[in-house]
MIRORO-728965 format. One record per residue (C-alpha): x, y, z; chain; residue number from 0. Coordinates in steps of 0.05 Angstrom, whole numbers, plus 5000, padded with zeros to 4 digits. Each point is the difference from the previous one (the first is absolute). Layout:
N
  east  north    up  kette   nr
     X      Y     Z      A  NUM
...
***
This chain:
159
  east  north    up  kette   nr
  4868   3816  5696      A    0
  4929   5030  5006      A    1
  5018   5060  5038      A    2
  5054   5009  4945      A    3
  4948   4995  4943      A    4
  4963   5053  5045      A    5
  5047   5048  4999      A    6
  5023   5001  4930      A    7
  4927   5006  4988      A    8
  4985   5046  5042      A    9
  5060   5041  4980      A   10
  4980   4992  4926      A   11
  4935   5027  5023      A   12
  5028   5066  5030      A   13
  5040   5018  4938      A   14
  4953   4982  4953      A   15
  4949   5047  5042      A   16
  5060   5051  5001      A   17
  5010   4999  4930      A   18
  4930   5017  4995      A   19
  4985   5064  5044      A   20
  5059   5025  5000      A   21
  5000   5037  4938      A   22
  4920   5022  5022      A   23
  5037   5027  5072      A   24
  5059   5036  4963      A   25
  5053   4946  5024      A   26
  5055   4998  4950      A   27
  5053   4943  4993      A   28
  5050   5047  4979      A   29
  5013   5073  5029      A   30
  4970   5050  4958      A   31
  5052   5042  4972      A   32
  4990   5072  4990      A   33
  4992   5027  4926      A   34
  5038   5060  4968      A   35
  4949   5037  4963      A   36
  5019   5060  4949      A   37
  4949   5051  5000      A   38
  4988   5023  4922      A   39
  4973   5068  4993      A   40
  4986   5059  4946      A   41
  4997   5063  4998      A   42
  4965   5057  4944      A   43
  5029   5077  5002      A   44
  4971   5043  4954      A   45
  5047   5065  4985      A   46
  4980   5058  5023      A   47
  5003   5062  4962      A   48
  5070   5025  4973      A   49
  5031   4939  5041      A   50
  5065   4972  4972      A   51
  5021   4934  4990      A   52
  5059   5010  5059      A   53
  4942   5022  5039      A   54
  4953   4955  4986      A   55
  5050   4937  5016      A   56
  5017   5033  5069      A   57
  4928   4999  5022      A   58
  4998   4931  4968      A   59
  5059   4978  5042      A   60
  4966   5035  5068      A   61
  4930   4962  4986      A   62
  5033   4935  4986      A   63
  5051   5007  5071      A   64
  4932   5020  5035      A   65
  4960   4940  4973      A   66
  5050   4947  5014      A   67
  4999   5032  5076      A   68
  4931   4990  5005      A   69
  4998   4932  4984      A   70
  5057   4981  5045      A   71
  4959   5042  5047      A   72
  4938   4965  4983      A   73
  5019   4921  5000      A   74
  5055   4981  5041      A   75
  4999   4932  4958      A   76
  5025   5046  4943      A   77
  5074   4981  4978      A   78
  5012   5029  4938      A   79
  4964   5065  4966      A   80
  4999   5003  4922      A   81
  4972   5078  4981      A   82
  4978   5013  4927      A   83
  4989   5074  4983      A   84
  4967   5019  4934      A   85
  4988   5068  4978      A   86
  4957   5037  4944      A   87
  5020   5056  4966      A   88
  4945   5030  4946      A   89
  4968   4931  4999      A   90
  5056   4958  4989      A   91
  5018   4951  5066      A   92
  5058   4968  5012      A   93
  5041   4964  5060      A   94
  5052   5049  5024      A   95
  5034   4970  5051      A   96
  4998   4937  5053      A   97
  5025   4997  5076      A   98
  5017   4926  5018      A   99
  5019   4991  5072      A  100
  5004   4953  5053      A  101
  4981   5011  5072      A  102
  5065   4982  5031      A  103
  5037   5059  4959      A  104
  4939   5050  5004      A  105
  5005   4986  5070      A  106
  5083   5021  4994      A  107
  4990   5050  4944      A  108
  5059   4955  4965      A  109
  5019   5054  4925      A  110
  4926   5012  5004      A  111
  5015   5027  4922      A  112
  5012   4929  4983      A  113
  4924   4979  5010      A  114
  4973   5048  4940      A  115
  5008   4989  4925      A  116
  4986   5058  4960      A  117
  4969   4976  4936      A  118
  5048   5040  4951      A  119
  4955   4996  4939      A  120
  4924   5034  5031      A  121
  5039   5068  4992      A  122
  4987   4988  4927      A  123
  4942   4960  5004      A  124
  4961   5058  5036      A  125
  5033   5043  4956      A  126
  5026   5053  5048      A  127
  5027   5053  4943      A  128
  5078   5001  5048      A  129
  4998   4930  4971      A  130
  4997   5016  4930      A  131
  5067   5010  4978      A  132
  5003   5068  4949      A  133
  5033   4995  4927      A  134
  5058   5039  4995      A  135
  4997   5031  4923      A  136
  4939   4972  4984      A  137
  4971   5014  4928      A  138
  4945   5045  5006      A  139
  4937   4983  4960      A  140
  5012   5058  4949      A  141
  5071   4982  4984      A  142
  4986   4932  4982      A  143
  5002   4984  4929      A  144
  4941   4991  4963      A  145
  4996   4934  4954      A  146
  4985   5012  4929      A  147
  4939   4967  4969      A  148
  4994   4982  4925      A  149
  4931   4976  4976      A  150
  5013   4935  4958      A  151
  4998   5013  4923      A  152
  4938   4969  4969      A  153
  5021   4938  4957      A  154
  5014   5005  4935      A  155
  5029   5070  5004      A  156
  5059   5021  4982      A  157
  5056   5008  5050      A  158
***
């Protein structure tokens, strides 16, 4: 019955002393798994010159595919790639388009036009002038008619 005490003690002993170093050593109880991790990133274009919008969202688009290569490149722990292009036009910024991929289908180039959401609205936001839709017929500020003023009779007056 001793030698039984001894062992469970001694066994107690050993896992309580396990318990103890083993997170110090790096043991784990469990397998570590390995993490997806999405790789946020933004991007600033200024225009340049006479650029137009079209043009200006195709260099977007070419900056954003390059950038999400690089990180894949760059960290092969790197699952997903979210790209977030803004853009200024005459001091006024604004997001213009974003690439969201995953490794597995930049790997495959799986409808690589799929990843990349062009922001409709910046067009007017920047205030490209192809954006600004022209009045057909519009009254012209000479044409308009002009409103007629009265002064207000003094009281007591007759009308």
């Amino acid at each position: 019955m001793n030698k039984v005490k001894a062992l469970i003690g001694l066994g107690v002993s050993i896992w309580v002393v396990f318990e103890t170093i083993s997170p110090a050593v790096g043991f784990a109880k469990t397998p570590q798994i390995a993490q997806a991790s999405t790789d946020r990133l933004n991007l600033y274009l200024e225009r340049q010159g006479n650029e137009t919008y079209d043009a200006l969202l195709r260099r977007a688009t070419d900056a954003a595919m390059a950038t999400a290569q690089q990180s894949f490149e760059r960290d092969a722990g790197v699952s997903n790639v979210v790209v977030m292009v803004s853009a200024e036009n005459n001091g006024l910024v604004a997001p213009i388009l974003t690439l969201e991929v995953s490794r597995s289908n930049w790997k495959n180039r799986i409808r690589p036009q799929h990843w990349i959401t062009d922001l409709a609205s910046s067009r007017t936001l920047l205030r490209f002038e192809s954006s600004m839709p022209e009045r057909v017929n519009a009254p012209s500020p000479t044409n308009l008619p002009q409103p007629k003023f009265s002064p207000p009779e003094p009281p007591g007056s007759p009308l």
